[in-house]
Backbone as JSON Lines, residues from 0, in Angstrom:
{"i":0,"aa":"X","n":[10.94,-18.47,9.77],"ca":[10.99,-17.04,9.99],"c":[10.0,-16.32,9.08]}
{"i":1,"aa":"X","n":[9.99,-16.44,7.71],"ca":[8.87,-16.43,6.92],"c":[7.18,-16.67,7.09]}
{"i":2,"aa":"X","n":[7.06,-17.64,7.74],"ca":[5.86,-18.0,7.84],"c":[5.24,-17.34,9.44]}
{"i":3,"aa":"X","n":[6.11,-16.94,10.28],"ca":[5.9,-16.25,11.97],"c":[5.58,-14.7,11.24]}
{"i":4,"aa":"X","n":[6.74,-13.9,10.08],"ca":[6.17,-12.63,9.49],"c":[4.8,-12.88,8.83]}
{"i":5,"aa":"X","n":[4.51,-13.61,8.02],"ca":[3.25,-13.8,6.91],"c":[1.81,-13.79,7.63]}
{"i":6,"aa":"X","n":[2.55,-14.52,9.15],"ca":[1.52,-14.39,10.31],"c":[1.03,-13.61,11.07]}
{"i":7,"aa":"X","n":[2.15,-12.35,11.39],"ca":[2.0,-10.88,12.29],"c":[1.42,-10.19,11.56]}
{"i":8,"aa":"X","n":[1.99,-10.15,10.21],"ca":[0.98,-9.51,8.9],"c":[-0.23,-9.81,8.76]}
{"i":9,"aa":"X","n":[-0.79,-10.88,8.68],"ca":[-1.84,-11.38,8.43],"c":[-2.92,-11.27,9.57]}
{"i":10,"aa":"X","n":[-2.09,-10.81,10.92],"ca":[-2.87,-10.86,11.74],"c":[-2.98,-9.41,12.21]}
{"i":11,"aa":"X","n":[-2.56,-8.62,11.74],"ca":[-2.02,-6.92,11.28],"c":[-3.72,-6.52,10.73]}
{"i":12,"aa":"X","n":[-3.51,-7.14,9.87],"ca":[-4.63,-7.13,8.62],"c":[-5.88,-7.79,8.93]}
{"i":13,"aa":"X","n":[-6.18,-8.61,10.08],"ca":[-7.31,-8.98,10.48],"c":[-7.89,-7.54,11.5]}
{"i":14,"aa":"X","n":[-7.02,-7.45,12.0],"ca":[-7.23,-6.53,12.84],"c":[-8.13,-5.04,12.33]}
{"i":15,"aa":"X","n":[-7.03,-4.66,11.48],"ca":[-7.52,-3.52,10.4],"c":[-8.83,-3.51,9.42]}
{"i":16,"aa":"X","n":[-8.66,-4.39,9.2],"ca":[-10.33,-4.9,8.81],"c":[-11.07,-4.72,9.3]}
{"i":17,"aa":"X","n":[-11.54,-5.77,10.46],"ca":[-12.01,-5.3,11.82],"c":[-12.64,-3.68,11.68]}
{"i":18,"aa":"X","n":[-11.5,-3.54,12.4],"ca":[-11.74,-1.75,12.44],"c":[-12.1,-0.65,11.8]}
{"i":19,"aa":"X","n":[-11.79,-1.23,10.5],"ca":[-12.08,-0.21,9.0],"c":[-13.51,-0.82,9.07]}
{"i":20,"aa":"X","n":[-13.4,-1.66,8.9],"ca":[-14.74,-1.91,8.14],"c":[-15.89,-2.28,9.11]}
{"i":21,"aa":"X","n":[-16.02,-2.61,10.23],"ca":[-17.34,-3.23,11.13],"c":[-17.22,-1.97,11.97]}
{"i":22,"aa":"X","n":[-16.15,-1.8,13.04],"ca":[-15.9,-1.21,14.33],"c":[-16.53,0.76,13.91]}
{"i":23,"aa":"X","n":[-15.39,1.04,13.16],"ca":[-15.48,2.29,12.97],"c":[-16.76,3.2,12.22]}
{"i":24,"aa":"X","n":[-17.67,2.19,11.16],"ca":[-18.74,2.78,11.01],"c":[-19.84,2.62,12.1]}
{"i":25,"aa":"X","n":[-19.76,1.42,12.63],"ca":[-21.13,1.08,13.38],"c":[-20.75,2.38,14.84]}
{"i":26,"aa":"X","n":[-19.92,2.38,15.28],"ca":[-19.7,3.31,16.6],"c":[-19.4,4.82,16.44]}
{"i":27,"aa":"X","n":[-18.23,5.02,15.6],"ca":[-18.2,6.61,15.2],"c":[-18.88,6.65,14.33]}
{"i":28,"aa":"X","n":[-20.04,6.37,13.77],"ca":[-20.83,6.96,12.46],"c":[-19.96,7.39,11.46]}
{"i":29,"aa":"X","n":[-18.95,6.71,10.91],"ca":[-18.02,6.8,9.64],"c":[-18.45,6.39,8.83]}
{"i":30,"aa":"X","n":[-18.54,7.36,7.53],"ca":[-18.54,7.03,6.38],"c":[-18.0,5.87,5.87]}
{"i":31,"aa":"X","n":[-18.49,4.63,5.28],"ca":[-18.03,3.36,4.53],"c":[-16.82,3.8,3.82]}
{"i":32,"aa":"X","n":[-17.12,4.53,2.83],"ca":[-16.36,4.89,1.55],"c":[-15.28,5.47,2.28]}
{"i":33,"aa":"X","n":[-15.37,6.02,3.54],"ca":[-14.04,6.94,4.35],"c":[-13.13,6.09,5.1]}
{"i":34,"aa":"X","n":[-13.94,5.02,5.49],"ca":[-13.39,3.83,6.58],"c":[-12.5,3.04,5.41]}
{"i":35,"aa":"X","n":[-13.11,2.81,4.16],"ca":[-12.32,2.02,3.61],"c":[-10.71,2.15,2.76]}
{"i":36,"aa":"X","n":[-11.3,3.68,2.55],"ca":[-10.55,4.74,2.26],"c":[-8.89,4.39,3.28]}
{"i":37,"aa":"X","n":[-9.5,4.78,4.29],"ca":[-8.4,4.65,5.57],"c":[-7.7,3.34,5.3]}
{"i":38,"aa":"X","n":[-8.58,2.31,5.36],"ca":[-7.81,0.78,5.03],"c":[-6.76,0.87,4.31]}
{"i":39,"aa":"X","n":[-7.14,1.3,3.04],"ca":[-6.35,1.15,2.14],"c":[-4.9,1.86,2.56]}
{"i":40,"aa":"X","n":[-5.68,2.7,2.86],"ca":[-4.12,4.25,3.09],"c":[-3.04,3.29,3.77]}
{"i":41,"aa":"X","n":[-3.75,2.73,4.74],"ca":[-3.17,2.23,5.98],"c":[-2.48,0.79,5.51]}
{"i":42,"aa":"X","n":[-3.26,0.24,4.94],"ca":[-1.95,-0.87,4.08],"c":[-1.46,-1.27,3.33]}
{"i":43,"aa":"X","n":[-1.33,-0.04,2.38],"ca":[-0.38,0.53,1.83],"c":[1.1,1.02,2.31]}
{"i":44,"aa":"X","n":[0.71,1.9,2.83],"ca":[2.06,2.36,3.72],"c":[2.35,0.91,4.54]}
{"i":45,"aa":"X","n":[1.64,-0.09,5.36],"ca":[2.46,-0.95,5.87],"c":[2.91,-1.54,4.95]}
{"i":46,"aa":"X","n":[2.48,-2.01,3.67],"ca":[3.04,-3.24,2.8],"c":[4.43,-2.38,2.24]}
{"i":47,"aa":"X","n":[4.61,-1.17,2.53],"ca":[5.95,-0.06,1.48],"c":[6.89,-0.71,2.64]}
{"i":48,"aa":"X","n":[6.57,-0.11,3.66],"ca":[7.6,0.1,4.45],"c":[8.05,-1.22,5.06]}
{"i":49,"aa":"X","n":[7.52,-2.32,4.96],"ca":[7.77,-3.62,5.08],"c":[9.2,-3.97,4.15]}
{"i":50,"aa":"X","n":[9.94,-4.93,4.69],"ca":[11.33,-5.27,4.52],"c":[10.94,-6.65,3.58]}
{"i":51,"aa":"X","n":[9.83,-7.1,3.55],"ca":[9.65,-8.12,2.76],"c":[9.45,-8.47,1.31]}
{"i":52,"aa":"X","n":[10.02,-9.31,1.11],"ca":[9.42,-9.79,-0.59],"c":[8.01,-9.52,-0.86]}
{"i":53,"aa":"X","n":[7.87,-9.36,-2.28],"ca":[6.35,-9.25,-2.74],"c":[5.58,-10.5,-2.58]}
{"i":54,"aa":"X","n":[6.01,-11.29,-2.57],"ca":[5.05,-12.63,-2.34],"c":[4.67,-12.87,-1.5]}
{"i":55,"aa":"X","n":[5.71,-12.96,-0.21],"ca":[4.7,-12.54,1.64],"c":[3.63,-11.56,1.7]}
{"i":56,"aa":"X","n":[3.91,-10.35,1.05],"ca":[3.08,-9.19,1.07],"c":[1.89,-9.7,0.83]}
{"i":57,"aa":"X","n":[2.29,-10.29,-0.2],"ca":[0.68,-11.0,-1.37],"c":[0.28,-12.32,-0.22]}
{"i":58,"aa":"X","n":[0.67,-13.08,0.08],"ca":[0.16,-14.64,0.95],"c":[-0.23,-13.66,2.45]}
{"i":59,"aa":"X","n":[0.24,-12.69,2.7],"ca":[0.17,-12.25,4.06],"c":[-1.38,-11.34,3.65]}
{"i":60,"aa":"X","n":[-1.42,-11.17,2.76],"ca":[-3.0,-10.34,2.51],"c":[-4.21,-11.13,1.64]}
{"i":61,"aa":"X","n":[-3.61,-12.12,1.45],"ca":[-4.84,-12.99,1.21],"c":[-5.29,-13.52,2.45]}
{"i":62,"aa":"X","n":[-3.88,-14.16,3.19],"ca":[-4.39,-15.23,4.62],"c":[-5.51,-13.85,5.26]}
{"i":63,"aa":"X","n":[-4.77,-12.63,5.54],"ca":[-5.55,-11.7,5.89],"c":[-7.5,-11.84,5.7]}
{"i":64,"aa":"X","n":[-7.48,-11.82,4.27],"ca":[-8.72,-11.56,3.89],"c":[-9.53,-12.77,4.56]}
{"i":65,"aa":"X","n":[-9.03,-13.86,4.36],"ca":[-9.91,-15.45,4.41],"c":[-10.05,-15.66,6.15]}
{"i":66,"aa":"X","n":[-8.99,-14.74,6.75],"ca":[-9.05,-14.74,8.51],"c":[-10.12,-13.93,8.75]}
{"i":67,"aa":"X","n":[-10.24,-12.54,8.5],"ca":[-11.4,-11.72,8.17],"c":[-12.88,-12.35,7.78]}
{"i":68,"aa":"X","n":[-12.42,-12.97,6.77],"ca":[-14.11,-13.62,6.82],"c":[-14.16,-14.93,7.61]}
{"i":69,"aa":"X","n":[-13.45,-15.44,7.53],"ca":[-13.84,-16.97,8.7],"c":[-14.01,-15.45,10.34]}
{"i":70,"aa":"X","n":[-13.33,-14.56,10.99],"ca":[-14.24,-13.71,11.64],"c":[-15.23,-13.19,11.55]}
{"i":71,"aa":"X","n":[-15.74,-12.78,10.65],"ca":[-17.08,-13.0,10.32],"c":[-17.83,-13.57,10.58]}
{"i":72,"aa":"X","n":[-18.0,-15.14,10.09],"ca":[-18.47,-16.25,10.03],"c":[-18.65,-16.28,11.68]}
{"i":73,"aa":"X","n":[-17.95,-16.29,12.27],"ca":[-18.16,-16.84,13.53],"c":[-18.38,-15.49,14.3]}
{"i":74,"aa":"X","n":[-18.62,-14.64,14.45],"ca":[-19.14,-13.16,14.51],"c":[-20.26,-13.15,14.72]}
{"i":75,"aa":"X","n":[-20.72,-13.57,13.65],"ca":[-22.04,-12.78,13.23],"c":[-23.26,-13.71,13.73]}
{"i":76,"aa":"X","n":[-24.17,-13.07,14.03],"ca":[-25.84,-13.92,14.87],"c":[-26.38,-15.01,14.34]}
């Protein structure tokens, strides 16, 4: 049950990435510093309002980060 949440999270957070950071400057002409801005805002409030222990929070936003860049990786030209 743990590891299916660490996963919706993590895949929460690929997503948001995504969007903060590639999607939303290159198409709406957003400010970096504003897009990232948003990130943060944005998971923040999910990691509060989350019912989970601090340690999912934490494994669910690393897997995040390392999914994010292996997207990347295979992304990019």
């Amino acid at each position: 049950m743990i590891a299916i949440r660490m996963a919706i999270y993590s895949l929460a957070m690929i997503v948001l990435l995504f969007l903060t950071i590639i999607l939303l400057p290159e198409t709406l002409k957003i400010n970096v510093n504003i897009s990232i801005g948003l990130f943060v805002l944005i998971v923040t409030i999910f990691l509060k309002v989350s019912n989970n222990k601090w340690w999912v929070n934490i494994v669910s936003a690393v897997l995040g980060l390392v999914g994010f860049m292996v997207l990347i990786v295979l992304l990019s030209p």
